[in-house]
C-alpha positions, 0 to 999 in steps of 0.5 A: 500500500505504502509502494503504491503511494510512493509510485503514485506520487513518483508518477505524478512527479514524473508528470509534473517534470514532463508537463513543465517544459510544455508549460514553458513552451506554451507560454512563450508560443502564447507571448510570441501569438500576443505580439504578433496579434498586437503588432499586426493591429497597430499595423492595421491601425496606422493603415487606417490612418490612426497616426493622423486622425487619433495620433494620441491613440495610436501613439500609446498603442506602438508604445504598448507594443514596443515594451512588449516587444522589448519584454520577450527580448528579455523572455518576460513571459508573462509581462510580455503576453499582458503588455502585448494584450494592453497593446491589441486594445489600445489599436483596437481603440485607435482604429475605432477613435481614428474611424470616428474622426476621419467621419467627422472630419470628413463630414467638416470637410464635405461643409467647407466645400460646400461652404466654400461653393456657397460663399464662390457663389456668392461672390460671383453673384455679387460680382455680376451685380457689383458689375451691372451697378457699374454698367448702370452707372455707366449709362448713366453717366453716359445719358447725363453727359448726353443730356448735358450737351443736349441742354448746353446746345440748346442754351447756345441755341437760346443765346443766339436767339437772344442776341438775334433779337436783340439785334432785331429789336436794336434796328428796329429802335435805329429804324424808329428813330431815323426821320420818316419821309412821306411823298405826296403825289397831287395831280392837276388838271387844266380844262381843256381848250377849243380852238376854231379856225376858219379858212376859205378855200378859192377855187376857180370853177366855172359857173360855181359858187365860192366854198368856205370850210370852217374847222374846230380844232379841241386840244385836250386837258393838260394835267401837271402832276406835283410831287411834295415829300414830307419828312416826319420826325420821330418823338 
C-alpha cells in the first residue's frame, strides 16, 4: 500500500517534470501569438490612418507594443503576453477613435466645400451685380453727359436767339428813330381848250359858187402832276 503511494506520487512527479517544459513552451508560443496579434493591429491601425486622425491613440498603442516587444527580448513571459494584450486594445481603440474622426472630419470637410461653393457663389453673384451697378452707372453717366450737351446746345441755341433779337429789336429802335419821309403825289388838271379856225378855200370853177370850210380844232386837258415829300420826325 505504502509502494503504491510512493509510485503514485513518483508518477505524478514524473508528470509534473514532463508537463513543465510544455508549460514553458506554451507560454512563450502564447507571448510570441500576443505580439504578433498586437503588432499586426497597430499595423492595421496606422493603415487606417490612426497616426493622423487619433495620433494620441495610436501613439500609446506602438508604445504598448514596443515594451512588449522589448519584454520577450528579455523572455518576460508573462509581462510580455499582458503588455502585448494592453497593446491589441489600445489599436483596437485607435482604429475605432481614428474611424470616428476621419467621419467627422470628413463630414467638416464635405461643409467647407460646400461652404466654400456657397460663399464662390456668392461672390460671383455679387460680382455680376457689383458689375451691372457699374454698367448702370455707366449709362448713366453716359445719358447725363448726353443730356448735358443736349441742354448746353440748346442754351447756345437760346443765346443766339437772344442776341438775334436783340439785334432785331436794336434796328428796329435805329429804324424808329431815323426821320420818316412821306411823298405826296397831287395831280392837276387844266380844262381843256377849243380852238376854231376858219379858212376859205378859192377855187376857180366855172359857173360855181365860192366854198368856205370852217374847222374846230379841241386840244385836250393838260394835267401837271406835283410831287411834295414830307419828312416826319420821330418823338
Amino acid at each position: 500500500m505504502r509502494n503504491m503511494k510512493f509510485l503514485m506520487r513518483g508518477a505524478a512527479v514524473a508528470a509534473i517534470l514532463i508537463a513543465t517544459p510544455s508549460l514553458a513552451q506554451s507560454r512563450i508560443d502564447r507571448a510570441r501569438t500576443a505580439v504578433a496579434e498586437a503588432t499586426a493591429k497597430v499595423e492595421a491601425a496606422q493603415t487606417a490612418g490612426a497616426d493622423k486622425y487619433a495620433p494620441d491613440a495610436y501613439a500609446r498603442a506602438e508604445e504598448s507594443l514596443r515594451t512588449a516587444k522589448d519584454q520577450l527580448a528579455r523572455d518576460h513571459r508573462d509581462s510580455t503576453i499582458n503588455e502585448a494584450r494592453r497593446a491589441s486594445g489600445l489599436a483596437d481603440a485607435a482604429l475605432a477613435e481614428s474611424e470616428r474622426n476621419k467621419g467627422a472630419q470628413i463630414a467638416a470637410e464635405q461643409d467647407a466645400r460646400r461652404d466654400a461653393q456657397a460663399a464662390a457663389a456668392n461672390a460671383s453673384a455679387d460680382a455680376a451685380a457689383e458689375a451691372s451697378q457699374r454698367a448702370a452707372a455707366q449709362d448713366a453717366a453716359l445719358t447725363a453727359q448726353s443730356d448735358a450737351a443736349a441742354a448746353n446746345a440748346r442754351a447756345e441755341a437760346a443765346a443766339v436767339a437772344a442776341q438775334s433779337a436783340a439785334a432785331d429789336a436794336a434796328a428796329a429802335r435805329a429804324a424808329a428813330a431815323q426821320p420818316v419821309a412821306t411823298t405826296i403825289e397831287t395831280t392837276t388838271t387844266q380844262p381843256a381848250r377849243t380852238y376854231s379856225s376858219s379858212r376859205t378855200t378859192t377855187r376857180k370853177v366855172v359857173k360855181k359858187p365860192v366854198r368856205k370850210t370852217t374847222t374846230t380844232v379841241t386840244r385836250p386837258a393838260a394835267s401837271t402832276t406835283t410831287t411834295t415829300t414830307v419828312k416826319t420826325e420821330p418823338r
